[in-house]
C-alpha positions as CSV (number, residue, x, y, z in Angstrom):
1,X,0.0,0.0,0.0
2,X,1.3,3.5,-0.5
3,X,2.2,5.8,1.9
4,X,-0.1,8.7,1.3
5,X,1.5,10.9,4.1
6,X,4.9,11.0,2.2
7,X,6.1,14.3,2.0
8,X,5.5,15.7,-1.3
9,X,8.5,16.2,-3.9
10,X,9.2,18.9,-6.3
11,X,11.0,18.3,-9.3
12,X,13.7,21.1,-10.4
13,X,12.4,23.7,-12.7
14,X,14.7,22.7,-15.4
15,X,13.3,19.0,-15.1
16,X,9.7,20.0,-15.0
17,X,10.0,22.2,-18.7
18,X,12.0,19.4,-19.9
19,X,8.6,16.7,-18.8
20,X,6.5,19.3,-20.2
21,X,8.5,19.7,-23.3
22,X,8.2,15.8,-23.2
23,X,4.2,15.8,-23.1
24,X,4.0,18.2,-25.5
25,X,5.7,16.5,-28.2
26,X,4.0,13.4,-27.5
27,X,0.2,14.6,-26.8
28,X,-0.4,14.9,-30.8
29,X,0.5,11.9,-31.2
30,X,-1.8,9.9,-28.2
31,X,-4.2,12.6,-27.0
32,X,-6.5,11.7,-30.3
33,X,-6.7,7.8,-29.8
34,X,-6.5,8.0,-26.0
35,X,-9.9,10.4,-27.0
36,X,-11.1,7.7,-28.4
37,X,-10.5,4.9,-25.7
38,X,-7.5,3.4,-27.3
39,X,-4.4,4.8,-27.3
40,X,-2.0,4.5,-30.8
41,X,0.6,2.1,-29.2
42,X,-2.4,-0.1,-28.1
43,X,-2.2,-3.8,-29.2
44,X,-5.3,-4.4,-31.8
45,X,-4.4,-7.7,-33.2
46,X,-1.0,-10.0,-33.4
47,X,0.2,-12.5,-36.1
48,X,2.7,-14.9,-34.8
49,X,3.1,-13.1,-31.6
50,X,4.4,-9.7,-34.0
51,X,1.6,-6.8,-33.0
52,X,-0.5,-4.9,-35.3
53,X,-1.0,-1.8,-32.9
54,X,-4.4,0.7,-33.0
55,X,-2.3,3.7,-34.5
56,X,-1.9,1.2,-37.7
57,X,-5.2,-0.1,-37.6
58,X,-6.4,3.5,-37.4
59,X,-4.5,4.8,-40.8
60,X,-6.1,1.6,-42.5
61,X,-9.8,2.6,-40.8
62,X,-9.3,6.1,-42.4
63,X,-8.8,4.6,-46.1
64,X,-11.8,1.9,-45.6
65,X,-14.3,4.9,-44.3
66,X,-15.3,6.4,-47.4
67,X,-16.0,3.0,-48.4
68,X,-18.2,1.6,-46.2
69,X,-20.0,4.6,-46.3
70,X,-21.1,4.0,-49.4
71,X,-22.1,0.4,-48.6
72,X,-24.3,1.3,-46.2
73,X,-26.0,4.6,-48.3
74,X,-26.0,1.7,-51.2
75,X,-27.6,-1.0,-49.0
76,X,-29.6,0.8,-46.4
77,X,-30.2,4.6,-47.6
78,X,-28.1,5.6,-44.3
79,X,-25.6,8.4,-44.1
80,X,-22.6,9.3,-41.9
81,X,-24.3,11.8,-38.8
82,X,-24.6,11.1,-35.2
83,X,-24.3,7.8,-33.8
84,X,-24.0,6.3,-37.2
85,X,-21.3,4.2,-36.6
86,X,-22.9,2.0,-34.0
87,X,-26.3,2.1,-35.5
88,X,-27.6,-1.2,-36.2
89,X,-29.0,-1.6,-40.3
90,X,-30.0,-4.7,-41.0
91,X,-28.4,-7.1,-39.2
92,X,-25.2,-5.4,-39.3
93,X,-23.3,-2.4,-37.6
94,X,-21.2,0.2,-39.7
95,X,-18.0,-0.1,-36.8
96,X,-18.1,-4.0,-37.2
97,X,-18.0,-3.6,-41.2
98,X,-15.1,-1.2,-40.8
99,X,-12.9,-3.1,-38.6
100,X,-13.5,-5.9,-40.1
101,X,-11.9,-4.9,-43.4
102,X,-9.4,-2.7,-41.8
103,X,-8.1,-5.2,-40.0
104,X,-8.2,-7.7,-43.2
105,X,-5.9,-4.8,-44.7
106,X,-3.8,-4.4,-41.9
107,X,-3.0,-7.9,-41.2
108,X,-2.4,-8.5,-44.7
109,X,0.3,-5.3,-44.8
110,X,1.5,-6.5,-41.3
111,X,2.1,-10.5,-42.9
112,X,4.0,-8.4,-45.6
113,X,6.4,-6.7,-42.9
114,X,7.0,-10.3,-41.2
115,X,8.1,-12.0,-44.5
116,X,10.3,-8.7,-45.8
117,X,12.1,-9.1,-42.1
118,X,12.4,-13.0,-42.8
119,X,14.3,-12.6,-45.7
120,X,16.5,-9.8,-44.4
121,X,15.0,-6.7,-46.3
122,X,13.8,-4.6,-43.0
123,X,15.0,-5.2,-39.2
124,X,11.9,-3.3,-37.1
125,X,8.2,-3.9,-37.9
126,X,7.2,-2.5,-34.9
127,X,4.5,0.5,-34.9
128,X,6.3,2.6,-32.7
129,X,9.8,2.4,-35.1
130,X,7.4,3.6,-38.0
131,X,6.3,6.6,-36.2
132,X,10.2,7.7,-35.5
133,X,10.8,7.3,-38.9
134,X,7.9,9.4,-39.6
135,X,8.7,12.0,-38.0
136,X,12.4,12.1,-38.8
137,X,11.9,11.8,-42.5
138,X,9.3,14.8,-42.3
139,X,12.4,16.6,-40.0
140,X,15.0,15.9,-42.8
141,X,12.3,17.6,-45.2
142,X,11.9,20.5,-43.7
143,X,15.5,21.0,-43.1
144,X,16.5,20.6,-46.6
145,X,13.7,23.3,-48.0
146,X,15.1,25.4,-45.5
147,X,18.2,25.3,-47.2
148,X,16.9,25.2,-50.9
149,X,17.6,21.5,-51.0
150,X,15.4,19.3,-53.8
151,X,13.0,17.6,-52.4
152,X,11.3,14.5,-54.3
153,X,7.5,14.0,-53.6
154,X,5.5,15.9,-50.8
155,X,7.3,18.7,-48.6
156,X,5.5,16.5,-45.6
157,X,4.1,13.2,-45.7
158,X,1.0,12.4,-43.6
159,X,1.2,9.3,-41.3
160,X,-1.2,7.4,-43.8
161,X,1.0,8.4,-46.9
162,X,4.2,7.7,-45.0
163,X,3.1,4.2,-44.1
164,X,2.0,3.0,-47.7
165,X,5.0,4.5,-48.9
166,X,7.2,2.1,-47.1
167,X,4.8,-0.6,-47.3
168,X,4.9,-0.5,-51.1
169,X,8.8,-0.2,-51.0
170,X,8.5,-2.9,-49.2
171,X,6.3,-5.0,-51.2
172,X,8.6,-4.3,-54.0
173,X,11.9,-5.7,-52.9
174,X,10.0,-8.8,-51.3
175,X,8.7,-9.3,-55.0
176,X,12.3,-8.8,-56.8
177,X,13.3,-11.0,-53.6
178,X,11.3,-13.7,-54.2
179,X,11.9,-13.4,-58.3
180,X,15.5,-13.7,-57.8
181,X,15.3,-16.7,-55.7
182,X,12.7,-18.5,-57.9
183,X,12.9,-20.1,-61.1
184,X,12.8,-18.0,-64.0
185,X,9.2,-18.3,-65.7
186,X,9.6,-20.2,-69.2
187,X,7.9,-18.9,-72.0
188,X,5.0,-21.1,-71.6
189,X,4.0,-20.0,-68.4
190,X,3.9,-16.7,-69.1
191,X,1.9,-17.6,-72.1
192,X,-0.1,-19.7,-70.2
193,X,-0.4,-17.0,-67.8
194,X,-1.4,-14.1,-70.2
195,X,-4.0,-16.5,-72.0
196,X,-5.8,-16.9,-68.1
197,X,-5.7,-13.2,-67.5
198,X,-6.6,-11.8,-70.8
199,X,-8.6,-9.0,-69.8
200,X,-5.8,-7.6,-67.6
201,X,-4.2,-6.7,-70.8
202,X,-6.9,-5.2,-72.8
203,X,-7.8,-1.4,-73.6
204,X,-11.1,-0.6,-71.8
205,X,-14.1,0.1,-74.0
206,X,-13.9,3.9,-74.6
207,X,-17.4,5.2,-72.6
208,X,-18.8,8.5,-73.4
209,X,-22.0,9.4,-71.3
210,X,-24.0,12.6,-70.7
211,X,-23.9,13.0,-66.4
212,X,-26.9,14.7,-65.4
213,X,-26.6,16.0,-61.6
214,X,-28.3,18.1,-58.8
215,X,-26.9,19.4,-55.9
216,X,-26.9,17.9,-52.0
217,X,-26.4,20.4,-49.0
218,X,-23.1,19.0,-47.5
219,X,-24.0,16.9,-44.2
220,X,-27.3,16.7,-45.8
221,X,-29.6,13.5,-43.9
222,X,-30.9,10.8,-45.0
223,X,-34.6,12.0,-45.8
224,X,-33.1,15.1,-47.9
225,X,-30.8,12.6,-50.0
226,X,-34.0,10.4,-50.6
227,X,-36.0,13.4,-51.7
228,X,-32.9,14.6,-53.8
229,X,-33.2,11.0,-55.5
230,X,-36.9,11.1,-56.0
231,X,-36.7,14.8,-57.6
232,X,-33.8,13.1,-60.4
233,X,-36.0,10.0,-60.8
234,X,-39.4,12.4,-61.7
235,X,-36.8,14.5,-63.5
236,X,-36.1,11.2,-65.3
237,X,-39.1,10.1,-66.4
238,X,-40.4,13.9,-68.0
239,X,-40.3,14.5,-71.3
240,X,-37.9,16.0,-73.1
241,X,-39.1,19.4,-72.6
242,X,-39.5,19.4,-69.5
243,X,-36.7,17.9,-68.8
244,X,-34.3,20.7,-70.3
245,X,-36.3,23.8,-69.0
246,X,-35.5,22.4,-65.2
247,X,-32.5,25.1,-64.4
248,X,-31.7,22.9,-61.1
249,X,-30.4,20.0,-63.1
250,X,-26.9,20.4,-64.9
251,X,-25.2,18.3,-67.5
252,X,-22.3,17.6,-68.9
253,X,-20.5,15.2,-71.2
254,X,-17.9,13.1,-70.0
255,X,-15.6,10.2,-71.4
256,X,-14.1,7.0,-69.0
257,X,-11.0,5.2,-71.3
258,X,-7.6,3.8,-70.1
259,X,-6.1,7.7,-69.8
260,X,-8.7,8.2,-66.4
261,X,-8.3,4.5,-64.9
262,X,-6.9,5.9,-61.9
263,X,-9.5,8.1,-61.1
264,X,-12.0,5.8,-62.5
265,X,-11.1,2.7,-59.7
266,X,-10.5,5.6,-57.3
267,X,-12.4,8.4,-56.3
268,X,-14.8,8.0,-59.1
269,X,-15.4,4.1,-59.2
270,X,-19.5,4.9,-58.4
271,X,-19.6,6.3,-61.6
272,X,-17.6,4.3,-64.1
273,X,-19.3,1.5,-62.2
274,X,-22.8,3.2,-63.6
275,X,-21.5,4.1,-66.7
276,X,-19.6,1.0,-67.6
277,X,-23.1,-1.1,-68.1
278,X,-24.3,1.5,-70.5
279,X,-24.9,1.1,-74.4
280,X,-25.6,4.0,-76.4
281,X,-29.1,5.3,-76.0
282,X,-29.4,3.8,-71.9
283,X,-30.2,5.5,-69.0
284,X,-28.6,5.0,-65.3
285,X,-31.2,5.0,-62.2
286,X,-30.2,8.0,-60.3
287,X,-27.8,7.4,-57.6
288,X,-25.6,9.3,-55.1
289,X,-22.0,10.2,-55.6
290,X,-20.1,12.5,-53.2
291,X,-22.7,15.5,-52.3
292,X,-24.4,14.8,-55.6
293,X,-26.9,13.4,-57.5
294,X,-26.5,11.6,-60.6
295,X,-28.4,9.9,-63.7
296,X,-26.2,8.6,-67.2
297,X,-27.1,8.5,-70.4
298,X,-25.1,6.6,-72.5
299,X,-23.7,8.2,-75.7
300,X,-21.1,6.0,-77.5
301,X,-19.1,3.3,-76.7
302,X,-16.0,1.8,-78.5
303,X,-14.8,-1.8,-77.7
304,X,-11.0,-1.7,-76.6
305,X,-9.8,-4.9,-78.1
306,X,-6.3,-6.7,-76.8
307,X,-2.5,-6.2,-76.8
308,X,-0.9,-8.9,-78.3
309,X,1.6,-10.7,-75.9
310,X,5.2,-9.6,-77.6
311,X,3.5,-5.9,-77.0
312,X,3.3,-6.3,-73.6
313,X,5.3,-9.1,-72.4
314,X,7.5,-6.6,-69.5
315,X,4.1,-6.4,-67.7
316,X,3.3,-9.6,-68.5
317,X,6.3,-10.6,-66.5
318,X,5.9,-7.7,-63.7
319,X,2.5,-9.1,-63.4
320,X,3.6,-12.9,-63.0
321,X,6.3,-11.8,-60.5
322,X,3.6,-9.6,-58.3
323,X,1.0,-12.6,-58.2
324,X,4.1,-14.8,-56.8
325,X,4.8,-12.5,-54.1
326,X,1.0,-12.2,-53.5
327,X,0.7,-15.9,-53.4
328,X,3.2,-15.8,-51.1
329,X,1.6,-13.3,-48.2
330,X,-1.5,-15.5,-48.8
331,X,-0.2,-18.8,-47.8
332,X,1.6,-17.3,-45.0
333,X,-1.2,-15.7,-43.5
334,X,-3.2,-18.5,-44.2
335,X,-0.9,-20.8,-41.9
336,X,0.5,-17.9,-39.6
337,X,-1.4,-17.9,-35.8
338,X,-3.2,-14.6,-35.7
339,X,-5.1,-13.7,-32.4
340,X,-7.3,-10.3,-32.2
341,X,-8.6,-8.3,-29.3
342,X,-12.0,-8.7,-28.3
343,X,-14.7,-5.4,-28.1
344,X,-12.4,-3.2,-30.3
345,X,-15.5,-1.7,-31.3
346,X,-17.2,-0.6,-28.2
347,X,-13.3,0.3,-26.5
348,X,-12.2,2.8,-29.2
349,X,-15.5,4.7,-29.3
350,X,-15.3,5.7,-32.8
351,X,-16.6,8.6,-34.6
């Protein structure tokens, strides 16, 4: 038991400044989780006793948001407000959806760190060196613009950025790794290999479709959105006429080919995903897309066709290599012991 009539002990000025120095530097990195019920260095998850800790799991949760987001406006007409993460729709929770496919993701990068240290191509996996190296690469940064110094990609990487950028340097020597060890693929196999995954080396149809869209007040709920989309879908089914007299409705012509693939499996997938199914002369149902409504009308649409192999036999070969490696992370996490906390969920009280 402690002695609570000790006499109390004051800790030199110079000592105190340097604890609050300390605190400082530190609170921007806890003070958010610990907000949240789990602090960043908090163990979320382990795969043969290495930890995935809640300041990774929380970078992955960031990029899976927007995404189940829409899942749940696609399934269940529900929006991001209050208490929406631990709403129940259906039979299933928004929180559980998003852990469960940020920790997929996370385990998945995490199985990649444990194999590259295997084979000798990284020495610290751990959460905590990350976030030093984080914040010493964005030091080095912002020394060198001080001094006029070229800098190669952002002046400052966020934590998110920062971690897929060594993730996917990482993934990339594992693969040359593993190619260098392994046979080299004959010429058959990577035939063989082109012929099963033809459509990976095709042009995409060329799509050109007229977007039709109205405007949704930013945080807008649930009931507004489902007006918004009635008002497009009686908007849709006027006649011509009427149809171009309504002020409130804009268009625009737009074309998907292999020059916006990026932004087309990005940011835009919702609407090459509508626009993709279109012939010439069909219409979308309206949908929601990012604080607007939308309807398509397909214009024109001009098949892609194939690259022969000798055209694109490098890639064929990259590809080959990275399916390898994937194969690889696979079977290891398929046989690797992976335990995860229990309640995440209701501990980290997310918003």
């Amino acid at each position: 038991m402690k002695n609570r009539n000790k006499p109390k002990r004051w800790l030199p000025a110079a000592a105190l400044l340097t604890l609050v120095a300390v605190l400082v530097l530190l609170g921007g990195w806890l003070s958010r989780d610990a907000r949240e019920g789990l602090d960043a260095g908090e163990v979320v998850a382990t795969i043969d006793g290495h930890p995935v800790k809640y300041g990774e799991l929380r970078l992955f949760m960031e990029r899976q948001r927007s995404l189940v987001v829409q899942q749940f406006y696609t399934a269940y007409g529900a929006v991001d407000q209050a208490g929406y993460w631990y709403a129940e729709y259906g039979t299933e929770r928004p929180i559980d959806v998003l852990l469960e496919q940020a920790l997929d993701e996370a385990l998945d990068t995490k199985a990649l760190q444990v194999l590259a240290q295997r084979y000798g191509l990284v020495e610290e996996i751990d959460y905590e060196t990350f976030h030093r190296q984080w914040i010493e690469e964005n030091d080095r940064r912002e020394q060198a613009a001080g001094t006029g110094e070229v800098i190669y990609g952002p002046e400052q990487y966020d934590e998110a950025g920062y971690y897929r950028y060594l993730a996917d340097r990482l993934a990339l020597a594992l693969q040359r790794k593993l190619a260098a060890e392994g046979e080299e693929p004959s010429a058959e196999a990577l035939a063989d290999y082109y012929l099963a995954h033809h459509d990976r080396f095709g042009l995409r149809d060329e799509l050109t479709v007229r977007m039709y869209t109205c405007s949704v007040p930013e945080g807008a709920e649930a009931s507004v959105i489902e007006a918004a989309l009635q008002r497009m879908k009686d908007w849709q089914e006027a006649d011509a006429a009427t149809r171009q007299r309504d002020a409130e409705v804009s268009q625009t012509v737009r074309v998907f080919d292999n020059s916006t693939s990026k932004q087309d499996t990005g940011w835009d997938y919702s609407l090459y995903r509508h626009a993709s199914i279109l012939q010439p002369g069909e219409w979308s149902e309206a949908f929601y897309h990012n604080g607007f409504i939308y309807v398509l009308e397909g214009l024109e649409r001009k098949p892609g066709g194939y690259l022969p192999l000798e055209d694109v036999l490098p890639l064929v070969k990259q590809q080959y290599a990275k399916e390898r490696y994937a194969e690889a992370v696979r079977q290891y996490r398929k046989q690797a012991n992976i335990v995860i906390e229990e309640r995440l969920a209701e501990r980290m009280r997310y918003e």
